[in-house]
C-alpha positions in Angstrom: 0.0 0.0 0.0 1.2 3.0 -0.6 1.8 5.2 2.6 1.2 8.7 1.0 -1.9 7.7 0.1 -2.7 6.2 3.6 -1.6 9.3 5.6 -2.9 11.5 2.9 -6.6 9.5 3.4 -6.0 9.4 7.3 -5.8 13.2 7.2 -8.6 13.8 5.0 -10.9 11.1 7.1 -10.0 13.2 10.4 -10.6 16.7 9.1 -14.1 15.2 7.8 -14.9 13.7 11.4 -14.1 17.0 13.1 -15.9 19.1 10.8 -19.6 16.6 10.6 -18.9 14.6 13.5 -22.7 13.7 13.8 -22.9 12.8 10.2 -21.5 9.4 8.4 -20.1 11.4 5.4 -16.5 10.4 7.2 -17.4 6.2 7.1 -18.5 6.9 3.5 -15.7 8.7 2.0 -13.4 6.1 4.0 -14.8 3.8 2.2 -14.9 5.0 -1.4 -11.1 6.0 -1.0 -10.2 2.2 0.2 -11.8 1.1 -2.5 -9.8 3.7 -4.8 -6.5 2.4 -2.8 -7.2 -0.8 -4.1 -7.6 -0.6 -7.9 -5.1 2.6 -7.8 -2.6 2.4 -5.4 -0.4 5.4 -5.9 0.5 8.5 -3.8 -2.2 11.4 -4.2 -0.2 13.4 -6.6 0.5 10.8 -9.4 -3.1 9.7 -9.4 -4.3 10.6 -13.4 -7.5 10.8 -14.8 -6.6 7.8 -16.7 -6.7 6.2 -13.0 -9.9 7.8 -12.3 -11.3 6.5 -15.1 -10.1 2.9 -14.4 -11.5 2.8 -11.4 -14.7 3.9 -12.3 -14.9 1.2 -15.1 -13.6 -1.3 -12.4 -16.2 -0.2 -10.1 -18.6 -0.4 -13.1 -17.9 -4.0 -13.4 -18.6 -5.2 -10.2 -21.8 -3.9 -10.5 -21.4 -1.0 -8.6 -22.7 2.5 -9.4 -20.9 5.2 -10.9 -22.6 7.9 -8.3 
């Protein structure tokens, strides 16, 4: 896994929590971007559109919506 990405996702997931901390947006966007780790496992910066793309299609494929 690529730590950059972790620490970069950890950071994000906090800011999230402290901002809604009643809400679940935080579990929700954790979740989308370990599922983004996992097709496209780069650091933050080198992630393309090209990637994006890929993953959607990926996500597209397991039956999963594009929303």
């Amino acid at each position: 896994m690529n730590q950059e990405f972790t620490k970069a996702m950890d950071r994000f997931i906090q800011h999230i929590r402290q901002r809604y901390p009643t809400s679940s947006t935080a579990t929700h966007y954790q979740s989308d971007l370990e599922q983004f780790r996992r097709v496209v496992d780069k650091a933050p910066r080198a992630v393309s559109r090209a990637d994006v793309g890929h993953f959607v299609t990926t996500q597209l494929g397991q039956g999963r919506s594009a929303a």
